[in-house]
Biopython code that builds the backbone (N, CA, C, O; Angstrom):
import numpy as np
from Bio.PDB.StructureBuilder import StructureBuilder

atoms = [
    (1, "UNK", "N", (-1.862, -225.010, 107.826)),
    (1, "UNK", "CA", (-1.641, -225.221, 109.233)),
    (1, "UNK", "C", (-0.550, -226.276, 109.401)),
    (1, "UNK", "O", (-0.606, -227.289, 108.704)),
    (2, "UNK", "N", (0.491, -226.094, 110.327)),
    (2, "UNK", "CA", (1.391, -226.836, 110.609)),
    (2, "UNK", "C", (0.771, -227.975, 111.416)),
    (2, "UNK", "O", (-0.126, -227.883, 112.254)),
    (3, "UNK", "N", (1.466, -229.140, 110.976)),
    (3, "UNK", "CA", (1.304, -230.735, 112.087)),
    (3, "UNK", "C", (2.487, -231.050, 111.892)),
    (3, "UNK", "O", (3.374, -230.645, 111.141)),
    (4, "UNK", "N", (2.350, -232.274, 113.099)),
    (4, "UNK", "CA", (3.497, -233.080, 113.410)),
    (4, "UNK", "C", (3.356, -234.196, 113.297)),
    (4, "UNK", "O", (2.269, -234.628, 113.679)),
    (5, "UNK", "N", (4.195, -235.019, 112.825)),
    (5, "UNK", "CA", (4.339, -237.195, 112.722)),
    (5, "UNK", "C", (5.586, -237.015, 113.300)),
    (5, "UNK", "O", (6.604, -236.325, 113.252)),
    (6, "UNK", "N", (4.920, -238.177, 114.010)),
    (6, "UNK", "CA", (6.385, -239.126, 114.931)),
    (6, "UNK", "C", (6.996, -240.645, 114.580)),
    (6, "UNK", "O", (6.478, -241.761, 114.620)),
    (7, "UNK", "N", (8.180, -240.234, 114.259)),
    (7, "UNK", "CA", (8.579, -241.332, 114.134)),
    (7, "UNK", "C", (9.174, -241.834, 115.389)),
    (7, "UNK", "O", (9.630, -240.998, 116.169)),
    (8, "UNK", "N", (9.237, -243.273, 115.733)),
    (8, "UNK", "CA", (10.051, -244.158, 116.916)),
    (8, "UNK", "C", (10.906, -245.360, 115.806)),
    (8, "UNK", "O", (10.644, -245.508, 114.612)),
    (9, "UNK", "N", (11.898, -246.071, 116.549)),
    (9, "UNK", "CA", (12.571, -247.345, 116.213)),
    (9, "UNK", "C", (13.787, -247.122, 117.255)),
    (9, "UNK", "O", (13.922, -246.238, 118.102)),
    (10, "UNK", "N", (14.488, -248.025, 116.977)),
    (10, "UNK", "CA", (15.658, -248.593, 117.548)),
    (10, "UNK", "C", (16.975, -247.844, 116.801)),
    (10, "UNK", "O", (16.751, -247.190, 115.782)),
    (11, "UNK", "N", (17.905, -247.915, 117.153)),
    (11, "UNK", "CA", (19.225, -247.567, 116.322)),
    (11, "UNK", "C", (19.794, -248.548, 115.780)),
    (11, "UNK", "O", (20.659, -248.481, 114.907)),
    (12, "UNK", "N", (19.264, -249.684, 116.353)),
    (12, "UNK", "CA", (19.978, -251.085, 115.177)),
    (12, "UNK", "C", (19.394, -251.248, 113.815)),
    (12, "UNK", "O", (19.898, -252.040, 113.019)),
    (13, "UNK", "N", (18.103, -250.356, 113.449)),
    (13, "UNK", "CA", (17.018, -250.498, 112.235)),
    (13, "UNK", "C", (17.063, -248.779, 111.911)),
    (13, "UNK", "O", (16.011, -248.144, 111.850)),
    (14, "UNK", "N", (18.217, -248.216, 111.742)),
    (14, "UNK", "CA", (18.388, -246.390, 111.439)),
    (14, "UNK", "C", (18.057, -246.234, 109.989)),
    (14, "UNK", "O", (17.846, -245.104, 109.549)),
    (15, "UNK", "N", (17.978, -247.586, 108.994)),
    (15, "UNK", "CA", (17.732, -247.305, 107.568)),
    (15, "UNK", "C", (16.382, -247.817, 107.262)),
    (15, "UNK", "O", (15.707, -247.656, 106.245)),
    (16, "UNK", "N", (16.068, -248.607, 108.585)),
    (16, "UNK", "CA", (14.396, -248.943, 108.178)),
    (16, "UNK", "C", (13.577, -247.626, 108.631)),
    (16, "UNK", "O", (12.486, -247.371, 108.120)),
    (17, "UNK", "N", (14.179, -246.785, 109.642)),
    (17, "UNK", "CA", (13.497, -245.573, 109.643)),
    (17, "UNK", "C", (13.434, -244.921, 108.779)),
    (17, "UNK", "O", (12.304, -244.599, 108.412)),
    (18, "UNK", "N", (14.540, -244.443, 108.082)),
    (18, "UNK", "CA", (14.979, -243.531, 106.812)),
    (18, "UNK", "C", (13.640, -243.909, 105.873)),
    (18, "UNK", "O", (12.754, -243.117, 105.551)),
    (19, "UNK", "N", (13.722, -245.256, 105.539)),
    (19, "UNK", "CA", (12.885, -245.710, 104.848)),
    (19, "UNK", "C", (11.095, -245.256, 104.967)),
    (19, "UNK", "O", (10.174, -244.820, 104.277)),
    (20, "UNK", "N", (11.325, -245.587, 105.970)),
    (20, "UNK", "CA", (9.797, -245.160, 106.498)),
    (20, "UNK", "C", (9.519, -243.495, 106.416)),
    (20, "UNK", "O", (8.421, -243.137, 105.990)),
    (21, "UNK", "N", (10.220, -242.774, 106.703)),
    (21, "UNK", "CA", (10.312, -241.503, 106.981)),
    (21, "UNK", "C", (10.355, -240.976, 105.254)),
    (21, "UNK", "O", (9.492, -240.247, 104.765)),
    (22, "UNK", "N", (11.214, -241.368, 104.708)),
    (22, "UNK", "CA", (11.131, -241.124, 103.163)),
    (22, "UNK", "C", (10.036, -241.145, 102.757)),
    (22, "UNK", "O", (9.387, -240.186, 102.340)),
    (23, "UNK", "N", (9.620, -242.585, 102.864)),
    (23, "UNK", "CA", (8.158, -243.097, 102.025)),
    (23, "UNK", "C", (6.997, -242.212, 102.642)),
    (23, "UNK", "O", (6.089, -241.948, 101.853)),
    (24, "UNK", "N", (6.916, -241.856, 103.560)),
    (24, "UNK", "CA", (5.552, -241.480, 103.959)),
    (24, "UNK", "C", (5.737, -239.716, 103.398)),
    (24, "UNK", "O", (4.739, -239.166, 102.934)),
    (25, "UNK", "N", (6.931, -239.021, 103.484)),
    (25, "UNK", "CA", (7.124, -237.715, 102.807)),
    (25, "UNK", "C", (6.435, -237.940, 101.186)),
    (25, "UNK", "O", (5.549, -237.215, 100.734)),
    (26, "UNK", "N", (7.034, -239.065, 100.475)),
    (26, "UNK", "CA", (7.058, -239.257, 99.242)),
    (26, "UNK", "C", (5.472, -238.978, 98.850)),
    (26, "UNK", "O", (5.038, -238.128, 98.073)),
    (27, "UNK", "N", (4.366, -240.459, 100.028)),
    (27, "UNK", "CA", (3.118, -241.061, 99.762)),
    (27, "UNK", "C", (2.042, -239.579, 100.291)),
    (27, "UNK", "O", (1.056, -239.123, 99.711)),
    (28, "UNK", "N", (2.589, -239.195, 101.365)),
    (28, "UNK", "CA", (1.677, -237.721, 102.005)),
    (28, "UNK", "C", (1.706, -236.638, 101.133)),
    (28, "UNK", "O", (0.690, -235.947, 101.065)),
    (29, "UNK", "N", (3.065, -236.240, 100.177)),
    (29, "UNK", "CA", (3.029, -234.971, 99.258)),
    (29, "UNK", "C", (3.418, -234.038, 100.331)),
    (29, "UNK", "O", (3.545, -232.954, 99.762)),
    (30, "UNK", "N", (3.723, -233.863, 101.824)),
    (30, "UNK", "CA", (4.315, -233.335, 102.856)),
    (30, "UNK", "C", (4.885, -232.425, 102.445)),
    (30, "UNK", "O", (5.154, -232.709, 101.278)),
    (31, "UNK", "N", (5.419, -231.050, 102.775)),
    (31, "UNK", "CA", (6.256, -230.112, 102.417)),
    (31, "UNK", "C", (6.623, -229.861, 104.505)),
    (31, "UNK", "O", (6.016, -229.406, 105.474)),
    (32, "UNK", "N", (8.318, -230.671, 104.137)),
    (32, "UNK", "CA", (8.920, -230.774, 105.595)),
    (32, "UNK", "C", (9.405, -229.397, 105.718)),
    (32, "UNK", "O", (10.176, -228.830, 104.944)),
    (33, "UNK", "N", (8.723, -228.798, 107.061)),
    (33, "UNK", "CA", (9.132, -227.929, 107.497)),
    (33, "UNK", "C", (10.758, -227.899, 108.381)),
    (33, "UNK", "O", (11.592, -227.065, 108.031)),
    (34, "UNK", "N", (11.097, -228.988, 109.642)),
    (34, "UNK", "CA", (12.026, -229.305, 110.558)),
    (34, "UNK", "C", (11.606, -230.714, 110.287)),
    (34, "UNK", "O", (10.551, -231.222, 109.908)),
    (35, "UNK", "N", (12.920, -231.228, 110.646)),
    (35, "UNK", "CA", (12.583, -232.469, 111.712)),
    (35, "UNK", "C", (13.850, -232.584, 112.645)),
    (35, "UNK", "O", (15.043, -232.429, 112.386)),
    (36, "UNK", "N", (13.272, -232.869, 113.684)),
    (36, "UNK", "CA", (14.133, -233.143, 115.100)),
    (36, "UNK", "C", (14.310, -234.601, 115.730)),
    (36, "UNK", "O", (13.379, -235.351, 115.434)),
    (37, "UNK", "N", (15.316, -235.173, 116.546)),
    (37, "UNK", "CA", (15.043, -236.518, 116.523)),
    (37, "UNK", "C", (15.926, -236.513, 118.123)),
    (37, "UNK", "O", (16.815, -235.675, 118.270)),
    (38, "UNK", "N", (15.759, -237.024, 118.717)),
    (38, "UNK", "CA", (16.665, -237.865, 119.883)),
    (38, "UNK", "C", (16.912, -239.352, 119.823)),
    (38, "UNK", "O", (16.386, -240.273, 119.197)),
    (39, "UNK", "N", (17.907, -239.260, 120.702)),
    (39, "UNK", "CA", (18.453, -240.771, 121.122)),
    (39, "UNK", "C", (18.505, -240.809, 122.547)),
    (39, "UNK", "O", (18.789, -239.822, 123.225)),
    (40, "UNK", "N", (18.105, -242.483, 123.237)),
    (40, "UNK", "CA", (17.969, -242.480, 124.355)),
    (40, "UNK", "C", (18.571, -243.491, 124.934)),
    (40, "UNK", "O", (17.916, -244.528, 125.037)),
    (41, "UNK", "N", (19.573, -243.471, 125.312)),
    (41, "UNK", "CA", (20.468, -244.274, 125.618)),
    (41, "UNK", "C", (19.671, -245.719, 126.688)),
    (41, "UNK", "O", (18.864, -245.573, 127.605)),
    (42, "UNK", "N", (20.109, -246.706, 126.284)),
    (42, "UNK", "CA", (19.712, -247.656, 127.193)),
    (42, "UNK", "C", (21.110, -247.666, 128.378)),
    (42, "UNK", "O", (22.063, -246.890, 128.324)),
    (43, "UNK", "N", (20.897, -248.811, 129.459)),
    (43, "UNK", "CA", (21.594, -248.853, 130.442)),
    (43, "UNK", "C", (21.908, -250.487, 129.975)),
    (43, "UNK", "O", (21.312, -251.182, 129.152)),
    (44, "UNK", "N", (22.813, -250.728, 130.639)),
    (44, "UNK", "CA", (24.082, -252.085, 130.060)),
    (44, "UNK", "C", (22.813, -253.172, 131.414)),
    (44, "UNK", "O", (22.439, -252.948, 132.566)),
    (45, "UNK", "N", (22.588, -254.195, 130.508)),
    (45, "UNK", "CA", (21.489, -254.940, 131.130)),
    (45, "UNK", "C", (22.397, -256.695, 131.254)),
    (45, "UNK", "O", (22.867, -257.187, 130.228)),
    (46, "UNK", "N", (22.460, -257.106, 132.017)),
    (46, "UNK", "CA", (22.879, -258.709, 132.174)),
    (46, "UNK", "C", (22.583, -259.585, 130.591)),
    (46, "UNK", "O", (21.479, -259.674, 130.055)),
    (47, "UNK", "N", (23.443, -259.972, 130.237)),
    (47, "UNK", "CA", (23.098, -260.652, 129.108)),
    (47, "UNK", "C", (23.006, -260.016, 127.781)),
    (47, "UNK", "O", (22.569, -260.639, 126.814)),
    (48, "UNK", "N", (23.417, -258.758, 127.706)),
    (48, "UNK", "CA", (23.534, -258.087, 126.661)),
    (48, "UNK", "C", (24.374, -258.083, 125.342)),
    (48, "UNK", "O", (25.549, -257.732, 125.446)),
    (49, "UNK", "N", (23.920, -258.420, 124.175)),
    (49, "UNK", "CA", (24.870, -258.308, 123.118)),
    (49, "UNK", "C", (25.191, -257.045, 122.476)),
    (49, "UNK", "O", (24.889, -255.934, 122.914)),
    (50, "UNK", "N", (26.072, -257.395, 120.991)),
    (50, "UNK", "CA", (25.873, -256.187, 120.716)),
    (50, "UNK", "C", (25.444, -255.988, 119.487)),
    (50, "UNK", "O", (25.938, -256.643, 118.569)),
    (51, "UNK", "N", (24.317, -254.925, 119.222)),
    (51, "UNK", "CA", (23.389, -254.787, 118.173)),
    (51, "UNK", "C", (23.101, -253.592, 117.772)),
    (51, "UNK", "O", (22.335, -253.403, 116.827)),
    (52, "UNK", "N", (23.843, -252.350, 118.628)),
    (52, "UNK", "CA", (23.776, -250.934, 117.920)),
    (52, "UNK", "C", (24.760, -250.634, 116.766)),
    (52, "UNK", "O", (25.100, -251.225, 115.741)),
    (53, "UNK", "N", (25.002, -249.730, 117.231)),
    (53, "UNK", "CA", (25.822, -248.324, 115.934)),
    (53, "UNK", "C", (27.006, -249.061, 115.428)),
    (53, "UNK", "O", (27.367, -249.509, 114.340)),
    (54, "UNK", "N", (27.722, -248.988, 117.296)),
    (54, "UNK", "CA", (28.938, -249.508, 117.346)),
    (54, "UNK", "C", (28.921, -250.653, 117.707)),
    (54, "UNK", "O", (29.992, -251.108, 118.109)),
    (55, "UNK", "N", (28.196, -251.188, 117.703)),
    (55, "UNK", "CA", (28.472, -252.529, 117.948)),
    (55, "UNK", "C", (28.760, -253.040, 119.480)),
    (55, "UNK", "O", (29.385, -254.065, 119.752)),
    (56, "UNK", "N", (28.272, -252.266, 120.286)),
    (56, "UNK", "CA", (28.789, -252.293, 121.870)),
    (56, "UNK", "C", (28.149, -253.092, 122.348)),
    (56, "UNK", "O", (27.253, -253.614, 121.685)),
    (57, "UNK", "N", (28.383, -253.455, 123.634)),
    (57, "UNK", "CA", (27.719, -254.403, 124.306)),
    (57, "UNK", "C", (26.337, -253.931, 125.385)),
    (57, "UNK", "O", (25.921, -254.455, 126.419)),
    (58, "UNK", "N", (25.784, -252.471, 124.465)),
    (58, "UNK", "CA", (24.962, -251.999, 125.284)),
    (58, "UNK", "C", (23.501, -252.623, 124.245)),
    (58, "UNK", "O", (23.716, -252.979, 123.086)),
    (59, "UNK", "N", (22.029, -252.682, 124.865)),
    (59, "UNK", "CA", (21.451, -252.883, 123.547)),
    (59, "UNK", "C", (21.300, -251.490, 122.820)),
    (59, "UNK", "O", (21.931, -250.453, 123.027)),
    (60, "UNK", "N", (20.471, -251.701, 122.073)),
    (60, "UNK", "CA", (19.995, -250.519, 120.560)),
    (60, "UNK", "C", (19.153, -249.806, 121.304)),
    (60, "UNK", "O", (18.123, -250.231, 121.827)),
    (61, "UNK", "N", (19.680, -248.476, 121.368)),
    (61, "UNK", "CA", (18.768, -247.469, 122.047)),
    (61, "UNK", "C", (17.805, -246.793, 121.256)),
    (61, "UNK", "O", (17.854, -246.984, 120.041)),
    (62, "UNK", "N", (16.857, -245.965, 121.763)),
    (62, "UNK", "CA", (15.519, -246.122, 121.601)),
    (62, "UNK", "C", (15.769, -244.775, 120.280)),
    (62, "UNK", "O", (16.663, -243.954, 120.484)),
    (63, "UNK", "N", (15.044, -244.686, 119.187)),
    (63, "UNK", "CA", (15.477, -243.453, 118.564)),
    (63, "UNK", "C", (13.796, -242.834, 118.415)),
    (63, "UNK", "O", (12.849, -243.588, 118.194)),
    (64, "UNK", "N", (13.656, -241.287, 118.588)),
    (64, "UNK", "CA", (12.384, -240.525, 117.564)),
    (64, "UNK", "C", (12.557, -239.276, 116.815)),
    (64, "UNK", "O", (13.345, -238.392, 117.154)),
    (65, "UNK", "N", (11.869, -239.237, 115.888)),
    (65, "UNK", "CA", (11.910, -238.364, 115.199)),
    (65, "UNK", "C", (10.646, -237.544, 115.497)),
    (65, "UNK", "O", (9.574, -237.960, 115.935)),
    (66, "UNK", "N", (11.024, -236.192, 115.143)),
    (66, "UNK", "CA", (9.305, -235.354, 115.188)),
    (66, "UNK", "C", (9.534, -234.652, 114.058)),
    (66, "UNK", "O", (10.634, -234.103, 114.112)),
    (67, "UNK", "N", (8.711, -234.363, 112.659)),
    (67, "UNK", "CA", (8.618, -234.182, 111.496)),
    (67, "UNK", "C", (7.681, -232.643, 111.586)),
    (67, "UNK", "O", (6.478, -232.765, 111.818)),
    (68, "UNK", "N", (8.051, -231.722, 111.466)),
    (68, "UNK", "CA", (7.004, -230.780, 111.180)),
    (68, "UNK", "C", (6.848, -230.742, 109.806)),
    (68, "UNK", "O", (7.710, -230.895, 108.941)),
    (69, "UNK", "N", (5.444, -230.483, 109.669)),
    (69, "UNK", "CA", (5.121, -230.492, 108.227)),
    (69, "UNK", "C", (3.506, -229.557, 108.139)),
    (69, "UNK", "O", (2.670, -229.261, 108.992)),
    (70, "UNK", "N", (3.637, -229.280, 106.461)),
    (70, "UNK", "CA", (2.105, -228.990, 106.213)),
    (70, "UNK", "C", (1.946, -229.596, 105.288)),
    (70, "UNK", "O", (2.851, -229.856, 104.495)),
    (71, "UNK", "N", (0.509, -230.044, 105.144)),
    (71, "UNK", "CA", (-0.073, -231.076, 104.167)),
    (71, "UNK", "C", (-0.395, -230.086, 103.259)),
    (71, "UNK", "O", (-0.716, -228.908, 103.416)),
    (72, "UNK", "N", (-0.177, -231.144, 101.767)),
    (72, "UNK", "CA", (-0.582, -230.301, 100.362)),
    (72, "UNK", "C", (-1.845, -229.634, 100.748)),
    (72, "UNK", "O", (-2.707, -229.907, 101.583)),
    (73, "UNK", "N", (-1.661, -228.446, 99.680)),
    (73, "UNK", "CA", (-3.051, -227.597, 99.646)),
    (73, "UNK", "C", (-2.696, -226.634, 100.307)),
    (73, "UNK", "O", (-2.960, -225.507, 99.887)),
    (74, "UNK", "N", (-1.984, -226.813, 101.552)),
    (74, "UNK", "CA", (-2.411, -225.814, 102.724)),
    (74, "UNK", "C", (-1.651, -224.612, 102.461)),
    (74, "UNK", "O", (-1.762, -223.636, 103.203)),
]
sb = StructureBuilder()
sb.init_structure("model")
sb.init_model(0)
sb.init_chain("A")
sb.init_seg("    ")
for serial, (resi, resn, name, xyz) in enumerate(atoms, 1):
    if name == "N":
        sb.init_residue(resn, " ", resi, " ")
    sb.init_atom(name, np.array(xyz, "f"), 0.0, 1.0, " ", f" {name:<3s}", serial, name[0])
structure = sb.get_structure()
């Protein structure tokens, strides 16, 4: 039977996701069916630095992933 895990983070931390997203494929034994992901842009807020992709003066917009998968055995 197919399920789904979600991943969330920021776009300023795109390799601490990787990370996470790796490890839990690695630790679950997962056989990834898709995974799909969006980005959600923030809006330019008073006082804003810059801490995304590019380095803009917008903050780090919101990122998720959705992982289809089936767990070993199945």
């Amino acid at each position: 039977m197919r399920q789904v895990k979600l991943f969330k983070s920021l776009e300023s931390d795109v390799a601490g996701l990787e990370q996470e997203v790796n490890a839990w494929i690695r630790q679950s034994g997962a056989r990834v069916v898709s995974v799909t992901g969006n980005i959600a842009p923030q809006t330019i807020t008073s006082g804003s630095t810059a801490s995304g992709l590019g380095q803009s003066s917008f903050p780090p917009s919101d990122l998720v992933l959705v992982v289809l998968y089936e767990a070993p055995g199945e």
